[in-house]
C-alpha positions as CSV (number, residue, x, y, z in Angstrom):
1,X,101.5,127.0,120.9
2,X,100.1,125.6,118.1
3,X,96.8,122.9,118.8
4,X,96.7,119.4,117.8
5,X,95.5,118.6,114.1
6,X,91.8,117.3,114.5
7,X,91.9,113.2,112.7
8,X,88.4,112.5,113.3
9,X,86.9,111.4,110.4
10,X,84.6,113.9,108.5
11,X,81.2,112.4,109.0
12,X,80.4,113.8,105.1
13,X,83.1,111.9,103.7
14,X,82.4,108.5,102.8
15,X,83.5,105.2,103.7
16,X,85.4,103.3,101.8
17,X,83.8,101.0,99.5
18,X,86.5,98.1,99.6
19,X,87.8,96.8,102.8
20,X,88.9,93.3,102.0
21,X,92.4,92.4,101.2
22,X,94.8,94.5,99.4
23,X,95.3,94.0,95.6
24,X,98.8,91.8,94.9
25,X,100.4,91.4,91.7
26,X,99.6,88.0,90.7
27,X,95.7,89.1,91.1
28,X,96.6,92.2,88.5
29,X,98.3,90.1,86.5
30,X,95.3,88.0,85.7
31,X,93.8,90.9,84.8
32,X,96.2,92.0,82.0
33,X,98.3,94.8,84.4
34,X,101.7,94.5,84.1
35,X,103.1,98.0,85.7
36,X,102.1,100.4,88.4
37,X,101.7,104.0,88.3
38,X,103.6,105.7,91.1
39,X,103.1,109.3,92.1
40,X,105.0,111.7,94.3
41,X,102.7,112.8,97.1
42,X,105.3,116.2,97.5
43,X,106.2,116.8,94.0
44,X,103.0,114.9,91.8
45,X,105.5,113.9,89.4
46,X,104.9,110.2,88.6
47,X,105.9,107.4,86.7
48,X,105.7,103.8,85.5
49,X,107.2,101.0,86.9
50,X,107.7,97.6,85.3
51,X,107.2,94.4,88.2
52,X,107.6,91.2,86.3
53,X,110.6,90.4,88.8
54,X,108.1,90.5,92.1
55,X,106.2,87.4,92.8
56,X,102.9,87.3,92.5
57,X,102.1,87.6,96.2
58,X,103.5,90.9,96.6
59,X,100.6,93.1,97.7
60,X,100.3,96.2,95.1
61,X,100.6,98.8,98.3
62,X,103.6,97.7,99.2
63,X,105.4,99.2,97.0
64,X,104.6,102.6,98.0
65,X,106.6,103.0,101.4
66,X,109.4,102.1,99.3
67,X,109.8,104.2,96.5
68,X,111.8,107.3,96.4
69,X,110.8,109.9,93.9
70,X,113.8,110.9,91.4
71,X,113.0,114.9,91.7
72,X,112.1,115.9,94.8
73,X,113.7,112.9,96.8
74,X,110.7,111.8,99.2
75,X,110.5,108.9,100.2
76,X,106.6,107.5,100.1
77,X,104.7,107.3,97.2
78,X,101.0,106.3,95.7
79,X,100.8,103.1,94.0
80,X,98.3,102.0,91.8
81,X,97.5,99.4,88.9
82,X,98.4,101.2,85.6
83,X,95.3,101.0,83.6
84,X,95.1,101.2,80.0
85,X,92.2,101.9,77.8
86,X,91.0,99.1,76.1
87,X,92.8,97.8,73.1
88,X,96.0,99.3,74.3
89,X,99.0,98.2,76.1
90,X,99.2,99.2,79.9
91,X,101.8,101.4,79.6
92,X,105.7,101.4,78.9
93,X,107.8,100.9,81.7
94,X,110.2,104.3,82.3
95,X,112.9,104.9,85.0
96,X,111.6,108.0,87.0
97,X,111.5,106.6,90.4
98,X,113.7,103.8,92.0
99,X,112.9,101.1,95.0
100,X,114.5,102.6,97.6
């Protein structure tokens, strides 16, 4: 029989930086982001998602439970702010992943 996994937290890791509210669209939006970078956590294929439609208190992680990944078909992904580099746009919006 196999043991339980140990989740403890590793005492050299260290802790998170930001603990206050998660980020929401209207609060990247002020700050020039208009898409999100998803990744597959299976696959690592990723993509970029336009979300002019959502309202500006949508929180960013909240996208992430929902998005299904078009090669490998999980379910789960990582969301994040898609970051240009300054001077360019923040990305063009392609249709790898779908809201599941």
């Amino acid at each position: 029989m196999a043991s339980a996994p140990n989740l403890t937290r590793n005492p050299a890791m260290p802790h998170p930086r930001y603990t206050g509210p998660p980020m929401t669209l209207g609060n990247m939006r002020a700050n020039g982001v208009r898409r999100l970078d998803v990744s597959c956590w299976e696959c690592h294929h990723s993509a970029v998602i336009d979300v002019d439609r959502y309202g500006d208190d949508v929180p960013v992680p909240s996208f992430g439970p929902r998005m299904v990944c078009t090669y490998c078909g999980t379910i789960g992904c990582d969301c994040q702010a898609k970051l240009g580099r300054p001077g360019e746009p923040d990305g063009v919006a392609v249709r790898s992943i779908r809201t599941g």
